[in-house]
N, C-alpha and C positions, 0 to 999 in steps of 0.2 A: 816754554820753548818746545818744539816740536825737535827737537834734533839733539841728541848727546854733543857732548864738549868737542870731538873728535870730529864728527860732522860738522857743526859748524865750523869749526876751525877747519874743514876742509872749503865746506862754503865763502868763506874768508877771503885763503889762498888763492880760491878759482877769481871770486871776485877782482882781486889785483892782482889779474895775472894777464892783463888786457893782451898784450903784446905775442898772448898764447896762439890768440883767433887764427883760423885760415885768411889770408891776406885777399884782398877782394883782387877779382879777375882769376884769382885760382879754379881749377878744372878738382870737381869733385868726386869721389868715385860712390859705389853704389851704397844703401841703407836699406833695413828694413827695420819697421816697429811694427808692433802690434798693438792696435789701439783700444781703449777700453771697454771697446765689444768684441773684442777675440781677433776683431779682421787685421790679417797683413797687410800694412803701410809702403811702399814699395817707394823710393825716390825713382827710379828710373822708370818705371813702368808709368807715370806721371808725363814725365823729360820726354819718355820716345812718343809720349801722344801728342807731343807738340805745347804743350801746358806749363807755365810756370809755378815755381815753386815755394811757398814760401813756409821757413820753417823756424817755429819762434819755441828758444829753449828757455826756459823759466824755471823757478823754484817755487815750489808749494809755500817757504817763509819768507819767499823773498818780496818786501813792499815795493822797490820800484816794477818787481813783474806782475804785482797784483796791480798796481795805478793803470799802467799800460794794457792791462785785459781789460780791466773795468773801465778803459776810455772807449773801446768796442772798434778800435780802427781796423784789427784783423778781423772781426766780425763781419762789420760793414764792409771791407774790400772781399771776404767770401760770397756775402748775400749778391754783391754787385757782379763778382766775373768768376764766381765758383760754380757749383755744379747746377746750381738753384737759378744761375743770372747769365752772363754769357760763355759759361764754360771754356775760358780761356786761362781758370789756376787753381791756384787750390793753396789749402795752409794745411799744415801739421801742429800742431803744440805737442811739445814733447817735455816732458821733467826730465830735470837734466841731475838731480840728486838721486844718487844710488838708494839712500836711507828713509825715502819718501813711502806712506803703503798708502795701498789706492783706497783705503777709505776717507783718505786726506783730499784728495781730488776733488770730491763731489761738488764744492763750492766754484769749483773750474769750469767742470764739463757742463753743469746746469747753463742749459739756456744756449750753450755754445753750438755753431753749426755746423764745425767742422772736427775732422779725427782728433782725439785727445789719447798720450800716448803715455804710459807709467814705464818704460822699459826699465830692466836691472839683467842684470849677468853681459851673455856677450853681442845682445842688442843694443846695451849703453857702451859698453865698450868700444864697439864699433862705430857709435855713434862720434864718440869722443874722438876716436883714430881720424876721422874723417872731417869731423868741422871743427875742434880744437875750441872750444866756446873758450873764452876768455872771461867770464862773468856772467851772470843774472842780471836782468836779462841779455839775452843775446839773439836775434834776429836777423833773419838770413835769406836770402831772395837767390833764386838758382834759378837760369833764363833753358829753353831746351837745350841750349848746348853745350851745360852741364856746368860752365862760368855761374860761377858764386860770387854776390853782393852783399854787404853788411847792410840792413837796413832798422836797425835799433833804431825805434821812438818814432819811426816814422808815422805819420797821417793813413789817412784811408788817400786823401787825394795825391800826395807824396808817394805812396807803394805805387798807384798805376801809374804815376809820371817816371818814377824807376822802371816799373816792366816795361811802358812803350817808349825807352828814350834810355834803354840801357847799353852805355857803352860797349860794356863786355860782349851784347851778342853781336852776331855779324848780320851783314846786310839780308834781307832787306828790312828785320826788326827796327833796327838800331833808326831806321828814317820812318819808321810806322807815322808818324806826326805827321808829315808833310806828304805824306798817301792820299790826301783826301779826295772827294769827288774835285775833276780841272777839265777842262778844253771839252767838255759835253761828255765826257767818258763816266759810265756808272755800272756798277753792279749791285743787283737788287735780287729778293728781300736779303737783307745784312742787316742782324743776322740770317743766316740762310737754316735752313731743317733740312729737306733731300732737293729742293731743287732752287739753283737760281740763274740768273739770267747777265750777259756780258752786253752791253749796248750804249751804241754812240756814234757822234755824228762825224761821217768821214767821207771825202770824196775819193778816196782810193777806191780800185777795185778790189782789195781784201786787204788784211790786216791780218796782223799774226798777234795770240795770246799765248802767255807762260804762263804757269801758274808754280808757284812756292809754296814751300811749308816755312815755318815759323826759321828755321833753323839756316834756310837759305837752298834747298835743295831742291830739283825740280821735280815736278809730281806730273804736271800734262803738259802738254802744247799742241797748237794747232793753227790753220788758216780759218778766219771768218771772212767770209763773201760779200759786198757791200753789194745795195742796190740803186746807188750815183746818190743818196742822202744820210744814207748812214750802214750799220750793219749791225747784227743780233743774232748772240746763239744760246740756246736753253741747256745749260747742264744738270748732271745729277752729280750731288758729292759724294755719292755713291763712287764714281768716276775717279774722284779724288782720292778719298780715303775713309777707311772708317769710323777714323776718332775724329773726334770734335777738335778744333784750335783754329789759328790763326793762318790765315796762307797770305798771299800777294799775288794778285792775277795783275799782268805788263802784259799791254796792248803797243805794238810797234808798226807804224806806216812807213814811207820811204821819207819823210819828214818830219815825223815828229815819234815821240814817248809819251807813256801812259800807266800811269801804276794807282794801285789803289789796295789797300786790304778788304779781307773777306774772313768775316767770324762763322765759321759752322757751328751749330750747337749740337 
């Protein structure tokens, strides 16, 4: 056994102590780890770029947390919308055992594509004050506006139906689903890099667009000028903002709505 009598038996405790967790829809407050190449982990500085979070607390002896790495579902949800795919989240793995040394890790972080975090002193501490893990594993989805989700055992395609279809955030997340291209209204390329374009077909003489962040807050707006068959204008997300994530551009005539999301990378 990798752990004295004392450790595990704390191990133990933590494991039946489910009832400990942060209750999901709770407001998180801030962390920081530092992960096994020295870099600081930052929850917040993630949140304010619009990105979700997802943060899986495990034990180096614990088998249901090794089953669940080596099924590759946070793997596979990083490759697809982490920093490598549409840069819309991100994961942490953090050991959640104070008694754990990082040459125990190795078997972890191989192969892995995202941060891997050994904290002890009052990085775990804080970690603990903050999300209250109840057991190994322990798995945990944080939308940008800072609402915390249990997402223990979930799939690769169950995480992204959580991020886009999560109660806790507010509009216009929570209806990302039903965003999709309707009534000739599109914006392209999505994902976008620095520029893309708003266009569709209307008999108005202009049209007004919003544009959102993830979180529901407004970033632009403006009139688009129709030319009696439609109407088209060229942005830079420059314009927008600097970090990558999810926004919602709503296109509004005098009779009808229009929403769609837009992934910046």
């Amino acid at each position: 056994m990798k752990k004295n009598s004392i450790l595990m038996l704390l191990g133990a405790t933590i494991a039946f102590s489910a009832t400990a967790q942060v209750p999901d829809g709770s407001t998180v407050t801030d962390i920081t780890v530092t992960d096994m190449n020295g870099k600081k982990q930052n929850l917040f500085s993630y949140l304010n770029a619009g990105k979700f979070v997802i943060i899986d607390c495990f034990a180096t002896w614990c088998g249901p947390c090794w089953n669940y790495h080596e099924s590759h579902a946070l793997r596979d949800f990083y490759n697809a919308y982490g920093s490598s795919g549409q840069n819309i989240a991100t994961v942490l793995g953090i050991e959640g055992d104070a008694g754990t040394k990082d040459t125990e890790m190795s078997s972890w972080t191989n192969g892995t594509p995202f941060p891997m975090s050994n904290p002890t002193g009052t990085e775990l501490d804080i970690f603990y004050k903050v999300f209250k893990p109840g057991g190994f594993p322990c798995v945990y989805m944080i939308c940008p506006n800072k609402k915390v989700t249990m997402v223990t055992g979930q799939t690769k395609n169950q995480l992204y139906n959580t991020m886009m279809k999560n109660k806790y955030c507010p509009a216009p997340v929570t209806s990302i689903s039903d965003l999709e291209f309707e009534n000739g209204f599109s914006v392209f390329p999505n994902p976008a890099g620095s520029l893309f374009t708003i266009a569709g077909k209307c008999s108005a003489a202009k049209v007004h667009y919003s544009i959102f962040n993830s979180i529901g807050k407004l970033i632009k707006c403006g009139d688009i000028f129709g030319n009696g068959d439609g109407f088209e204008i060229n942005l830079n997300t420059a314009e927008i903002s600097s970090n990558a994530g999810i926004y919602i551009i709503k296109v509004d005539d005098k009779n009808s709505s229009w929403s769609q999301r837009l992934i910046i990378q």
